[in-house]
N, CA, C and O atoms as CSV, one atom per row, in Angstrom:
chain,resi,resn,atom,element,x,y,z
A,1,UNK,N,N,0.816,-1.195,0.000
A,1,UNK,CA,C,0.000,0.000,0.000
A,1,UNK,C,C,0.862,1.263,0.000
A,1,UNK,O,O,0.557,2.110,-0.840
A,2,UNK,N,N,1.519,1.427,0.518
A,2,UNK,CA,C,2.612,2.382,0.971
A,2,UNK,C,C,3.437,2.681,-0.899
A,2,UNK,O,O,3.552,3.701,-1.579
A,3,UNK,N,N,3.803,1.379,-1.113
A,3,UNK,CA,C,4.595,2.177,-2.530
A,3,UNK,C,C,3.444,2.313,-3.508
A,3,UNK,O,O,3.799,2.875,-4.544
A,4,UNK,N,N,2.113,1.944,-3.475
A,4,UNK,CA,C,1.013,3.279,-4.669
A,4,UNK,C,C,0.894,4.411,-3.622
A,4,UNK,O,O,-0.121,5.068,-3.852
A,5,UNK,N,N,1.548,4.840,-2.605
A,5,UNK,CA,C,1.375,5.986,-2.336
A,5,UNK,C,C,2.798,6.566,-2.789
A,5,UNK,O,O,2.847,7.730,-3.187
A,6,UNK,N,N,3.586,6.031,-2.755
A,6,UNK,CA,C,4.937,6.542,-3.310
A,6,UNK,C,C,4.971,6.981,-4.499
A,6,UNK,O,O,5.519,8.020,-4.867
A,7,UNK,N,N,4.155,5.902,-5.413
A,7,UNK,CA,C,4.725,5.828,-6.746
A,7,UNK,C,C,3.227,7.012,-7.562
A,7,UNK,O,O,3.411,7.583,-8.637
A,8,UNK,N,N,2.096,7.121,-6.888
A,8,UNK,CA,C,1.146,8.607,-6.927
A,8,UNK,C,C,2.057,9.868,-6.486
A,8,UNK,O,O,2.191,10.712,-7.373
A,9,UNK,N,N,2.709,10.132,-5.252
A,9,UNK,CA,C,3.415,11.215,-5.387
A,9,UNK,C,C,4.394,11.398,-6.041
A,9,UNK,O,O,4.633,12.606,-6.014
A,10,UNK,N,N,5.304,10.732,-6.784
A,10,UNK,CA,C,6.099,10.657,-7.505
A,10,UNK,C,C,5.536,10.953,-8.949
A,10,UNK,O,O,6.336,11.526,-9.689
A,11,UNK,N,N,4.424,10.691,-9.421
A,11,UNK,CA,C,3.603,10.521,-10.850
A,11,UNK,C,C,3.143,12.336,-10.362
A,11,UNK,O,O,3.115,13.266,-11.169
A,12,UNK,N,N,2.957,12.402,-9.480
A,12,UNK,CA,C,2.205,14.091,-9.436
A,12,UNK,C,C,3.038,14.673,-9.345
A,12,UNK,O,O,2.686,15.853,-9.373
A,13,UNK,N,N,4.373,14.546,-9.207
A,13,UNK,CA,C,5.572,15.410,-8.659
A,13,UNK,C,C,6.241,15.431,-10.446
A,13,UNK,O,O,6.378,16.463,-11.103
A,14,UNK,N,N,6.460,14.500,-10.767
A,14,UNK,CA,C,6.728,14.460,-12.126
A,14,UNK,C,C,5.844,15.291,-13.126
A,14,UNK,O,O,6.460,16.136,-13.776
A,15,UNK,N,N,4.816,15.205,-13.294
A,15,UNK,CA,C,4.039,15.830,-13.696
A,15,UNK,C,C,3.955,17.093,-13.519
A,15,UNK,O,O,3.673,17.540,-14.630
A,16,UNK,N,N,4.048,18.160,-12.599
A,16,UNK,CA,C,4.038,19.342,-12.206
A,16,UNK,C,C,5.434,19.950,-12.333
A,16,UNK,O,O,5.525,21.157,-12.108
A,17,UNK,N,N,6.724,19.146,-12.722
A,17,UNK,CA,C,7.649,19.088,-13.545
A,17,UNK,C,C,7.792,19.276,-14.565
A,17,UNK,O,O,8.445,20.255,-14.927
A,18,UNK,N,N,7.305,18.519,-15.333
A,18,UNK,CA,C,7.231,18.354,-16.573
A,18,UNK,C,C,6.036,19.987,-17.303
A,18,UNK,O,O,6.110,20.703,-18.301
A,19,UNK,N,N,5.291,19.921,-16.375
A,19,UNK,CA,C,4.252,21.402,-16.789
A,19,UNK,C,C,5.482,22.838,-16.067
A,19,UNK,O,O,5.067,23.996,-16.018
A,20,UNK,N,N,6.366,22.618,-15.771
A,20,UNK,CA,C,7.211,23.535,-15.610
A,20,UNK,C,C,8.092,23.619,-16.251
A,20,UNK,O,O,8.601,24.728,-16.413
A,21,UNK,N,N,8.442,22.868,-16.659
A,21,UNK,CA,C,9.310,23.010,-17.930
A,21,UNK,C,C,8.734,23.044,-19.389
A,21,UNK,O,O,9.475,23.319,-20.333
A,22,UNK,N,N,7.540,22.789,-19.544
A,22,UNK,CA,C,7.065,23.296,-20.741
A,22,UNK,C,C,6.723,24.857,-20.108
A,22,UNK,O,O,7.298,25.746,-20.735
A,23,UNK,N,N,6.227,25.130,-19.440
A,23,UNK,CA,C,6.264,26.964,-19.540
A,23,UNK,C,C,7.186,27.528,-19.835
A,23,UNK,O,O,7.192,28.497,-20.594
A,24,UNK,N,N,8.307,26.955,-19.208
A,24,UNK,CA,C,9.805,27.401,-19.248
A,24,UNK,C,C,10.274,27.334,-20.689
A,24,UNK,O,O,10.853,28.360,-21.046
A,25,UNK,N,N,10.206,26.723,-21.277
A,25,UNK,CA,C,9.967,26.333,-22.755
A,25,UNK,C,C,9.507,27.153,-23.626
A,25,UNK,O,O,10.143,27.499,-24.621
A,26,UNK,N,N,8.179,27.605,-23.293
A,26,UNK,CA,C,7.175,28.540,-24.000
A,26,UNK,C,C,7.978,30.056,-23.772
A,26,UNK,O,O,8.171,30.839,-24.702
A,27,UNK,N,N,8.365,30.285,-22.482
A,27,UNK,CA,C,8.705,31.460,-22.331
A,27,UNK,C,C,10.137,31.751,-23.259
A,27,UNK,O,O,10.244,32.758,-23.959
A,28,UNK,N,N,10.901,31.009,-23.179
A,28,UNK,CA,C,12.316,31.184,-23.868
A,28,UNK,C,C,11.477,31.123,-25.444
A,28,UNK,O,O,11.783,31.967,-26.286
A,29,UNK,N,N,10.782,30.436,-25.650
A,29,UNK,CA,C,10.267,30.628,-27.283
A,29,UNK,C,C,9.844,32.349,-27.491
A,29,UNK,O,O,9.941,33.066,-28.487
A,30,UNK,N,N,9.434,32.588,-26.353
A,30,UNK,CA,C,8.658,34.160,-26.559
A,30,UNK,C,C,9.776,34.791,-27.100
A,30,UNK,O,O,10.027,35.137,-28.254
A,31,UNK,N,N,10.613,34.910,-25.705
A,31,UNK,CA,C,12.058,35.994,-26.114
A,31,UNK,C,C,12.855,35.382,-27.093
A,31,UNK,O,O,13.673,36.144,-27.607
A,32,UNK,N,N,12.853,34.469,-27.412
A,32,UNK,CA,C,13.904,34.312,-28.466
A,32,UNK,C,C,12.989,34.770,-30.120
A,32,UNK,O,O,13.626,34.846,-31.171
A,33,UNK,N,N,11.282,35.059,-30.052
A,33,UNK,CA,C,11.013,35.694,-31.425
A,33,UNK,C,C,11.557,37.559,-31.073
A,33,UNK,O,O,11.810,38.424,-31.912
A,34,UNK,N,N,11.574,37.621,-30.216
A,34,UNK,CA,C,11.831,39.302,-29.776
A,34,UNK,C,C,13.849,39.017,-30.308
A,34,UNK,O,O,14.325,39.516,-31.328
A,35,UNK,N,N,14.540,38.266,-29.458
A,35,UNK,CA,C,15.803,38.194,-30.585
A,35,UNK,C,C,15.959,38.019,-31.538
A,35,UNK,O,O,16.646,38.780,-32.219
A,36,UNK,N,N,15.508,37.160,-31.917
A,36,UNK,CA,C,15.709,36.527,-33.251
A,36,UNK,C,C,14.875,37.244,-34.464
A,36,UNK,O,O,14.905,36.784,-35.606
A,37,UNK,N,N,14.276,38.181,-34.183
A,37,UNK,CA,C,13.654,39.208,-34.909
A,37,UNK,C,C,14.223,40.395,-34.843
A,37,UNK,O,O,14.149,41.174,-35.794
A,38,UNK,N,N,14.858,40.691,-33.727
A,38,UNK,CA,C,15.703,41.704,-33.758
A,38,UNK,C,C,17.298,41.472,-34.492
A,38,UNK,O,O,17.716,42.240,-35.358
A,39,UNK,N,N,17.818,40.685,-34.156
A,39,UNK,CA,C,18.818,40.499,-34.870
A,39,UNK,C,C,18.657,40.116,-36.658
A,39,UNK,O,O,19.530,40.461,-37.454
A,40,UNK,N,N,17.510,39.427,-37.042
A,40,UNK,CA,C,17.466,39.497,-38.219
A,40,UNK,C,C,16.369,40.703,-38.754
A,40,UNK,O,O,15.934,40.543,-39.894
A,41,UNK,N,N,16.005,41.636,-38.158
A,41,UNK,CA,C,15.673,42.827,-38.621
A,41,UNK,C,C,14.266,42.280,-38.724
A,41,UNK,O,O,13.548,43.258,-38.518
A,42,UNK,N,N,13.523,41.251,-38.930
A,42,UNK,CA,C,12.405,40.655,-38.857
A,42,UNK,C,C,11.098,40.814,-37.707
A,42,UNK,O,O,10.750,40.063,-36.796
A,43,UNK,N,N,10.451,42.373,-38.267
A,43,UNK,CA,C,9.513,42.688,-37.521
A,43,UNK,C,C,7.986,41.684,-37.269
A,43,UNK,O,O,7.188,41.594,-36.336
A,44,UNK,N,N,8.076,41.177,-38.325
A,44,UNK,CA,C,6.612,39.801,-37.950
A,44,UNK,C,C,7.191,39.044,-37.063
A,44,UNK,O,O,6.582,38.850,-36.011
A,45,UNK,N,N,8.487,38.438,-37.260
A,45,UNK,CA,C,8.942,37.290,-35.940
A,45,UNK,C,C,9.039,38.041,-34.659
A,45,UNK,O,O,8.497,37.458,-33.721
A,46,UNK,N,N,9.827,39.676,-34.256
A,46,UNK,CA,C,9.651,40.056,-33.109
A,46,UNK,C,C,8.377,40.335,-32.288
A,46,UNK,O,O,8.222,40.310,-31.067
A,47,UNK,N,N,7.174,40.709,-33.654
A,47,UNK,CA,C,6.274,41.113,-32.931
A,47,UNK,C,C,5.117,40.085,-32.266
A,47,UNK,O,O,4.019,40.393,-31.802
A,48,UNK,N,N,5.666,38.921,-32.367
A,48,UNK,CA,C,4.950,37.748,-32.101
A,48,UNK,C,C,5.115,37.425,-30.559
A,48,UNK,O,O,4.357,36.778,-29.837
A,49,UNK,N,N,6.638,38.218,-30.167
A,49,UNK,CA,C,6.915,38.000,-28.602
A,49,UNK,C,C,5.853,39.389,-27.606
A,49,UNK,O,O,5.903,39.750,-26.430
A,50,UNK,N,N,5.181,39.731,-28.516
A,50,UNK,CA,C,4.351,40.900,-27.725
A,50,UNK,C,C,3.233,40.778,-27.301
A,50,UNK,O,O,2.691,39.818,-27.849
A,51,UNK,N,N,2.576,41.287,-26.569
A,51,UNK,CA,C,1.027,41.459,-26.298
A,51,UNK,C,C,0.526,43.214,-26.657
A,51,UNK,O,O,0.787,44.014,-25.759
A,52,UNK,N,N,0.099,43.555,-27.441
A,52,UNK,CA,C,-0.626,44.514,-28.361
A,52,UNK,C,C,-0.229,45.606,-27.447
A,52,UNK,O,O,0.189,46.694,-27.841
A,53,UNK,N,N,-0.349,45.333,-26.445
A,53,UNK,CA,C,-0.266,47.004,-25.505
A,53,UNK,C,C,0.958,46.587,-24.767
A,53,UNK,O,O,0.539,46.818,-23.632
A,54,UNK,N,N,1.991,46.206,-24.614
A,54,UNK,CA,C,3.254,46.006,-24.403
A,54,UNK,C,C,3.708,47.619,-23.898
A,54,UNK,O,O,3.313,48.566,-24.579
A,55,UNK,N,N,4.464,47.836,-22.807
A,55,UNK,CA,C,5.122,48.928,-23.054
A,55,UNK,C,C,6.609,48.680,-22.806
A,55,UNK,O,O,7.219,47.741,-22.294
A,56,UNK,N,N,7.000,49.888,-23.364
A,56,UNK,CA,C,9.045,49.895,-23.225
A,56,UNK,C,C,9.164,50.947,-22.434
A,56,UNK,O,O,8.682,52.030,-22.766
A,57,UNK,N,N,9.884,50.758,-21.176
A,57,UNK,CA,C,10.325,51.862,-20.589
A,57,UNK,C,C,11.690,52.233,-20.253
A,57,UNK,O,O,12.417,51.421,-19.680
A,58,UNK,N,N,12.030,53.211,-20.515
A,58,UNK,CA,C,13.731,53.596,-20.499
A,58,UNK,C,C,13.983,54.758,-20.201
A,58,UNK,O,O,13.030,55.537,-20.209
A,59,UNK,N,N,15.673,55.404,-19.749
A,59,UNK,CA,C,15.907,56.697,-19.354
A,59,UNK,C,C,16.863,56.865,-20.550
A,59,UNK,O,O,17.761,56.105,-20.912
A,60,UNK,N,N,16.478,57.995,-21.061
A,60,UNK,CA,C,17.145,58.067,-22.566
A,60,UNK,C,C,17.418,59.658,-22.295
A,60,UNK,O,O,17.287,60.263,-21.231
A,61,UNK,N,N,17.851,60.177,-23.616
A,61,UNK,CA,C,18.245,61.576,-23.761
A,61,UNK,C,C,17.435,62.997,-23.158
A,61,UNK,O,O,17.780,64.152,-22.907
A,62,UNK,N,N,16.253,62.260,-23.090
A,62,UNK,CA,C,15.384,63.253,-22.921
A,62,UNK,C,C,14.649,62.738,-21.114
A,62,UNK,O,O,13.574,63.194,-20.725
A,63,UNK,N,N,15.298,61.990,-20.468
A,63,UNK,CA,C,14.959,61.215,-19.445
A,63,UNK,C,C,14.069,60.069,-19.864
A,63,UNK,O,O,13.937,59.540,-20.968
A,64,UNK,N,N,13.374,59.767,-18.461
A,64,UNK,CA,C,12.446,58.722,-18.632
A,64,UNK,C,C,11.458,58.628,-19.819
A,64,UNK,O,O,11.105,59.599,-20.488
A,65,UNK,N,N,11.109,57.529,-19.980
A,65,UNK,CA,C,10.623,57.608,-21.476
A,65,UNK,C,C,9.013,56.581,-21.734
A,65,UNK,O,O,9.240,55.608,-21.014
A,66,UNK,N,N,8.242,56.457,-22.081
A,66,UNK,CA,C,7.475,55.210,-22.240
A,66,UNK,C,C,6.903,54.934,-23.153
A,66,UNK,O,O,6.144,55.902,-23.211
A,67,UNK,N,N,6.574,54.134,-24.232
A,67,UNK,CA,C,6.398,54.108,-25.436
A,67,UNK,C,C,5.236,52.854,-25.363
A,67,UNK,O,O,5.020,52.342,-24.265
A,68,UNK,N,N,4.699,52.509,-26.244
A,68,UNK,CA,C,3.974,51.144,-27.343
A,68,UNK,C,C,5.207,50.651,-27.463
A,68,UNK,O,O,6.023,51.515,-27.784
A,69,UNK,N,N,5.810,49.157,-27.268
A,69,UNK,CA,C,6.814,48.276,-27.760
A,69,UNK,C,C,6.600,48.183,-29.138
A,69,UNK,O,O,7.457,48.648,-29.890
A,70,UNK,N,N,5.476,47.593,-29.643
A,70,UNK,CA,C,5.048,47.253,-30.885
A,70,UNK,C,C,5.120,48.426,-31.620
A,70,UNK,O,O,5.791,48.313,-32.646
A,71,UNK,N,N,4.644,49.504,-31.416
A,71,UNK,CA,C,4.995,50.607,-32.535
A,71,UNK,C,C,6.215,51.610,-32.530
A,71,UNK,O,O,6.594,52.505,-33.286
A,72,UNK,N,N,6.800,50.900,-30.980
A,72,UNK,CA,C,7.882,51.815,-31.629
A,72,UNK,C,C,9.472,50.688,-32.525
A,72,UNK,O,O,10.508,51.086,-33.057
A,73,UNK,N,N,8.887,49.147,-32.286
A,73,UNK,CA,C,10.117,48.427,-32.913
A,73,UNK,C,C,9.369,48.772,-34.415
A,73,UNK,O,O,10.261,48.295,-35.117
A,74,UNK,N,N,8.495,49.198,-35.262
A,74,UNK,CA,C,7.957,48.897,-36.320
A,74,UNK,C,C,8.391,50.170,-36.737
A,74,UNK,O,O,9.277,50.095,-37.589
A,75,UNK,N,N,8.039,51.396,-36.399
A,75,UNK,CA,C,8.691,52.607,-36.744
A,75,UNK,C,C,10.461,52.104,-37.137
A,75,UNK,O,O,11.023,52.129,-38.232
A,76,UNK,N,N,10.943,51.717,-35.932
A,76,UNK,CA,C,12.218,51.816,-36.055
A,76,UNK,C,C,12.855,50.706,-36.686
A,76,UNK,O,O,14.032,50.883,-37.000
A,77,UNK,N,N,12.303,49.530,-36.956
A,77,UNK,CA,C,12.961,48.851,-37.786
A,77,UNK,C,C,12.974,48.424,-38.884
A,77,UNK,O,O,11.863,48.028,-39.238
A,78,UNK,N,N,14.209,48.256,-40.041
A,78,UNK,CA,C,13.872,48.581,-41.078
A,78,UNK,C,C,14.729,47.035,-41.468
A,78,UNK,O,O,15.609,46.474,-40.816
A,79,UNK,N,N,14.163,46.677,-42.623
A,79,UNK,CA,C,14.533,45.248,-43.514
A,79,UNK,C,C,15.936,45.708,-43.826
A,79,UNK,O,O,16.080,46.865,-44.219
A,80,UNK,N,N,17.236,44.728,-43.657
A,80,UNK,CA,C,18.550,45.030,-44.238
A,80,UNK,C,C,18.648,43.664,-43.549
A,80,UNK,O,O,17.865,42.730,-43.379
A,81,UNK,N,N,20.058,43.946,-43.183
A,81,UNK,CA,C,21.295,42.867,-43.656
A,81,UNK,C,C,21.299,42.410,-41.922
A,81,UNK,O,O,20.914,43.182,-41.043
A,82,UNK,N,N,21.855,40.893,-41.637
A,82,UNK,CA,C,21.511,40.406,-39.948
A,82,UNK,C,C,22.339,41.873,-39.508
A,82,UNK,O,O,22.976,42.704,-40.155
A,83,UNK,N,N,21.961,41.715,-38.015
A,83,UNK,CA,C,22.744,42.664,-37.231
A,83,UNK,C,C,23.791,42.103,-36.638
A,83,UNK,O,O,23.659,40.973,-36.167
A,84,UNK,N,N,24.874,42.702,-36.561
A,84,UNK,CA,C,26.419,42.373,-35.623
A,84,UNK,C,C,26.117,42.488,-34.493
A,84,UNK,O,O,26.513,43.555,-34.023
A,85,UNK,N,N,25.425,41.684,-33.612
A,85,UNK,CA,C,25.331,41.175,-32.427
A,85,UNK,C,C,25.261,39.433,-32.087
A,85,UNK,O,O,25.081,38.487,-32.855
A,86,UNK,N,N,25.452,39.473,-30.823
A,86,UNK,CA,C,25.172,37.904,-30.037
A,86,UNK,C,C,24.088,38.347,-28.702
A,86,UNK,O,O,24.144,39.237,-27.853
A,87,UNK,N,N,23.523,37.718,-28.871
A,87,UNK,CA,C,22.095,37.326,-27.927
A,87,UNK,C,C,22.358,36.265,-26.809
A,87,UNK,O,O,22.947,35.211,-27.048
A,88,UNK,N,N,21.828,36.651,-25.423
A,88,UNK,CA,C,21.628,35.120,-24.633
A,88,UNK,C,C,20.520,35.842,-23.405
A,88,UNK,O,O,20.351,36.812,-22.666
A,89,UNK,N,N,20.080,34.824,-23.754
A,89,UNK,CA,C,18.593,34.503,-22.352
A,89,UNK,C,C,19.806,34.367,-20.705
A,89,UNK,O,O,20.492,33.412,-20.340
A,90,UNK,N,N,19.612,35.849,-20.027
A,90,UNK,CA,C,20.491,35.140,-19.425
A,90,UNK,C,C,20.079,34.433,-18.204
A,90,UNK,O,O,20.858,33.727,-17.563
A,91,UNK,N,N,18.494,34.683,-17.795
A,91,UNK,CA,C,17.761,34.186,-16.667
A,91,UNK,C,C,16.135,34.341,-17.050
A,91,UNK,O,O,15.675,35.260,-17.729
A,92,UNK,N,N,15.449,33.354,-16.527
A,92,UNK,CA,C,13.922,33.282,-16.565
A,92,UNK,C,C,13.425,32.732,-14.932
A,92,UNK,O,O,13.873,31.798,-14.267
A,93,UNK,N,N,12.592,33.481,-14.690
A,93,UNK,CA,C,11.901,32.762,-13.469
A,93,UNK,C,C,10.481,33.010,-13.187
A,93,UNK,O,O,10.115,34.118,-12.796
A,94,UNK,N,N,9.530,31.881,-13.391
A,94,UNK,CA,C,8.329,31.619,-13.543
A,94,UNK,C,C,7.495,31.599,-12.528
A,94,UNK,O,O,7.611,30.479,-12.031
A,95,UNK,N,N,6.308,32.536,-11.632
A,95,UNK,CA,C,5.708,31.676,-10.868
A,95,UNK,C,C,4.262,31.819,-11.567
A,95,UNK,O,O,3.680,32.832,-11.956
A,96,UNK,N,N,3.953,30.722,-11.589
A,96,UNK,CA,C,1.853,30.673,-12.203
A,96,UNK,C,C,2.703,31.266,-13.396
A,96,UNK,O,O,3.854,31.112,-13.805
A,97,UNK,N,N,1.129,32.340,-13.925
A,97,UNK,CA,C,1.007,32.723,-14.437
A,97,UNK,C,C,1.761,34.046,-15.395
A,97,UNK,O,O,1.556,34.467,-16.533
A,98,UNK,N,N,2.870,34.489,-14.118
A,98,UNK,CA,C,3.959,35.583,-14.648
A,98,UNK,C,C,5.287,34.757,-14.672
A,98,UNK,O,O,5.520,33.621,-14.259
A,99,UNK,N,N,6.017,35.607,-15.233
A,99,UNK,CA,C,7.615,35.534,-15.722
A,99,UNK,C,C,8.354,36.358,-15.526
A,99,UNK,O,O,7.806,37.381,-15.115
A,100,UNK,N,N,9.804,36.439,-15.663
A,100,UNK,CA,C,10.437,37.685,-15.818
A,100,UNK,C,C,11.592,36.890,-16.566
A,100,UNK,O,O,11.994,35.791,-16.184
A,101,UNK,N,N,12.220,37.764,-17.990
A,101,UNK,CA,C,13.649,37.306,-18.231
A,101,UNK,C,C,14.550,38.508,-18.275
A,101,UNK,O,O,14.242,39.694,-18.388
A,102,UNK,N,N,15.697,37.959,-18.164
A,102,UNK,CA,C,16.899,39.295,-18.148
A,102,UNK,C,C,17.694,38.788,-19.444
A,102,UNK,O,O,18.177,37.665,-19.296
A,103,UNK,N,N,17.930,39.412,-20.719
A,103,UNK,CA,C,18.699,39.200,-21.538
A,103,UNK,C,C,19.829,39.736,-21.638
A,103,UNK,O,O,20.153,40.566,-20.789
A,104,UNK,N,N,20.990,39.295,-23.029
A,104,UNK,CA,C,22.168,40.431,-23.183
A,104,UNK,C,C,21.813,40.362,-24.341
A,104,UNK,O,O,21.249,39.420,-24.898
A,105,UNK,N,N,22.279,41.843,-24.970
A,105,UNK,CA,C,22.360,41.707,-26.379
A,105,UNK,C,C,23.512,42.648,-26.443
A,105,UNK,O,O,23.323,43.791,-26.026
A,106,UNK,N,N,24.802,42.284,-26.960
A,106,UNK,CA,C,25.863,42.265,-27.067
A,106,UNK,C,C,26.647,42.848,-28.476
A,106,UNK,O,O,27.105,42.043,-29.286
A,107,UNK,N,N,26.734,44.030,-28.646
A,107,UNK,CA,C,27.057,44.862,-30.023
A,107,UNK,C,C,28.565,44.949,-29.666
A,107,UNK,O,O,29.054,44.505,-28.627
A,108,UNK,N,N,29.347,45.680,-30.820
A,108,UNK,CA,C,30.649,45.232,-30.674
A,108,UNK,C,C,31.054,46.650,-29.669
A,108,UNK,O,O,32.121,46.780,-29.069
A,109,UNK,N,N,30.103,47.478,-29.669
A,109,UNK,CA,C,30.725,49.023,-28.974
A,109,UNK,C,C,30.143,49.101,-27.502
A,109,UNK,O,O,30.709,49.814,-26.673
A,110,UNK,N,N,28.631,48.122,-27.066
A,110,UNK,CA,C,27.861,48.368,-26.546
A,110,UNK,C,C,26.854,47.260,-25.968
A,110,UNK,O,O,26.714,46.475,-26.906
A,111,UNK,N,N,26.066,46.800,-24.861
A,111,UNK,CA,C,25.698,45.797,-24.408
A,111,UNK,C,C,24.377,46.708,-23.991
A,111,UNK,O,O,24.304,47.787,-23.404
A,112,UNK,N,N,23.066,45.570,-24.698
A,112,UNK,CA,C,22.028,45.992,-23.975
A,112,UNK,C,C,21.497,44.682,-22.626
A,112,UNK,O,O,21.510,43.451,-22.603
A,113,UNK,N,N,21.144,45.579,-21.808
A,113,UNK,CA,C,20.382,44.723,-20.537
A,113,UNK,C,C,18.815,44.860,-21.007
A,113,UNK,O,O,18.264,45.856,-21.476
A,114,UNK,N,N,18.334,43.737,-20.776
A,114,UNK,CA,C,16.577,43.905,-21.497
A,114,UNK,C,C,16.325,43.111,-19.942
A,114,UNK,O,O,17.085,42.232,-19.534
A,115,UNK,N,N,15.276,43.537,-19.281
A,115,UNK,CA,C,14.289,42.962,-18.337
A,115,UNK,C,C,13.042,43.168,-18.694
A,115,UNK,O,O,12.307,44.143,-18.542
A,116,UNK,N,N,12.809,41.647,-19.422
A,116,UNK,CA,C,11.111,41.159,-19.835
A,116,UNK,C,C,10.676,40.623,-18.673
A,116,UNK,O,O,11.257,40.000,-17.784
A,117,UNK,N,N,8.964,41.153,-18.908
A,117,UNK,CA,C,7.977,40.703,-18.006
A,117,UNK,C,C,7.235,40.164,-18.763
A,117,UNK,O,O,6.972,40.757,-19.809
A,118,UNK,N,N,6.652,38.878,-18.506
A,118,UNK,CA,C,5.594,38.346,-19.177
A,118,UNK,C,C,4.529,38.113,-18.487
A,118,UNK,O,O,4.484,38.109,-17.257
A,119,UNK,N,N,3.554,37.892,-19.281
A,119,UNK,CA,C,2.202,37.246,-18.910
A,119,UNK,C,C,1.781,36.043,-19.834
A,119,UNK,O,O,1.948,36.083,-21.053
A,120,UNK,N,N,1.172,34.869,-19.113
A,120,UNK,CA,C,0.355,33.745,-19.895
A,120,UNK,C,C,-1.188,34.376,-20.302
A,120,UNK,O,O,-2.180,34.133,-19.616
A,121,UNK,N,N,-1.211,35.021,-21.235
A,121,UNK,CA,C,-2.713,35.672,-21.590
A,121,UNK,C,C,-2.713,34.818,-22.374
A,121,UNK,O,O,-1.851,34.461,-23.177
A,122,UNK,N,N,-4.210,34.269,-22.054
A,122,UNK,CA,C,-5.020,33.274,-23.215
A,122,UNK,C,C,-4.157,32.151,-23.725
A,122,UNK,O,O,-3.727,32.001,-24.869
A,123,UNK,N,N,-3.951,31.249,-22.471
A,123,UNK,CA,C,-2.560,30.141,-22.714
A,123,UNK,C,C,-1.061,30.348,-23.440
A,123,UNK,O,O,-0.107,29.606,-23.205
A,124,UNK,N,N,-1.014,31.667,-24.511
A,124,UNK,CA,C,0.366,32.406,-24.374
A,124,UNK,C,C,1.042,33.395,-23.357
A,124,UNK,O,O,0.663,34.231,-22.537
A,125,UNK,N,N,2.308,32.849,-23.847
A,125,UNK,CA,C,3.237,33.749,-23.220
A,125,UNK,C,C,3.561,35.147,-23.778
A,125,UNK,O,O,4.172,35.215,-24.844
A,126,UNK,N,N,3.208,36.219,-23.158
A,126,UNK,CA,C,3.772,37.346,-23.957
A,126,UNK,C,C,4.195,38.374,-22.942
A,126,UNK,O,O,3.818,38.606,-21.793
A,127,UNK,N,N,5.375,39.084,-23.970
A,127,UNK,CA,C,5.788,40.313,-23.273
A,127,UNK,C,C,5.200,41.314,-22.745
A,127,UNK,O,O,4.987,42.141,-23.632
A,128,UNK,N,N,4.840,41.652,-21.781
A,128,UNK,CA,C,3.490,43.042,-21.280
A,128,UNK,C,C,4.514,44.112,-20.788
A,128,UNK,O,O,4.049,45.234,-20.586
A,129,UNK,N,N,5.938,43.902,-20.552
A,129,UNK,CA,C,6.267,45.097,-20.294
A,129,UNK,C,C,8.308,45.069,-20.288
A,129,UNK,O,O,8.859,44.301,-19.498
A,130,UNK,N,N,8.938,45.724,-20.973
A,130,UNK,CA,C,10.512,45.446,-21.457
A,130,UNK,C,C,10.747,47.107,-20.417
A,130,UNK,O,O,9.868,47.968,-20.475
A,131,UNK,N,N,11.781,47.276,-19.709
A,131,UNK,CA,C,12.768,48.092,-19.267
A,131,UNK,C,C,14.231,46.998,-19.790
A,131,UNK,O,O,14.512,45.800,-19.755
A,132,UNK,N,N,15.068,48.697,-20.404
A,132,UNK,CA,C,16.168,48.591,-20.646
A,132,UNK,C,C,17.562,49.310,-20.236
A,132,UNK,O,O,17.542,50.494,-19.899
A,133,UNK,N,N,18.557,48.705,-20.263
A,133,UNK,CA,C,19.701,49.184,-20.324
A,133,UNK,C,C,21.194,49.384,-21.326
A,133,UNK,O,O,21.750,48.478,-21.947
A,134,UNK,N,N,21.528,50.520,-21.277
A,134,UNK,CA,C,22.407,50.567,-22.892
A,134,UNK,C,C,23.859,50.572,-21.620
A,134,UNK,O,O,24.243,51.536,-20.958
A,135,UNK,N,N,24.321,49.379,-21.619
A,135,UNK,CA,C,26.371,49.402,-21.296
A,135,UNK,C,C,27.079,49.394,-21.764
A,135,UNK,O,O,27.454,48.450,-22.460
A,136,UNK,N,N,27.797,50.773,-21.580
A,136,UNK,CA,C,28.614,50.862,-23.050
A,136,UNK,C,C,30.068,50.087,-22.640
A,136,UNK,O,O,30.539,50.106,-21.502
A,137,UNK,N,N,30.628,49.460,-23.705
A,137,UNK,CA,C,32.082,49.088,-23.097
A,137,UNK,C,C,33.240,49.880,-23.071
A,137,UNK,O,O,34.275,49.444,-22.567
């Protein structure tokens, strides 16, 4: 009796595993269309890591700043040639329903820090809100 109680918590423990690592999964799929669209200049693949009202917030020239994600990567990005950078997911951490990842994106003069927030809206994962950082080397 004792090991179908073992071998039930073990089957539920596995299981609630396994549904954590597919989120974990889903989420790195999100940010990697936001890289992998950014580096290949490919505004349909980035804008797939978004949720419609997404915002970007940053301290830029003019100070603090807050924008539409989605309209302002579409304004600003234009079809050409890959970009001279390297990308890496450098942390994700999931609880329920939210996320957060910290990326690098790595130019040869300059390093951006990206801290994504996500949300599971409507069984996807999407970006609801990017603060950034420009380090220069």
């Amino acid at each position: 009796m004792i090991s179908k109680h073992i071998l039930l918590f073990v089957s539920v423990l596995a299981f609630g595993t396994a549904q954590a690592q597919s989120d974990y999964q889903l989420v790195e799929q999100t940010v990697n269309y936001y890289l992998d669209g950014g580096t290949n200049n490919d505004f349909e693949t980035l804008k797939k890591a978004f949720h419609e009202t997404a915002t970007m917030k940053f301290i830029g020239k003019e100070g603090y700043t807050e924008v539409n994600a989605i309209e302002f990567f579409q304004k600003g990005m234009k079809p050409g040639p890959k970009q001279n950078r390297k990308t890496r997911i450098a942390d994700i951490t999931i609880a329920g329903n939210a996320a957060n990842a910290r990326l690098e994106i790595d130019y040869p003069d300059f390093t951006f820090i990206d801290f994504m927030n996500l949300l599971k809206v409507d069984g996807e994962w999407k970006i609801v809100n990017k603060i950034f950082y420009r380090k220069v080397e």
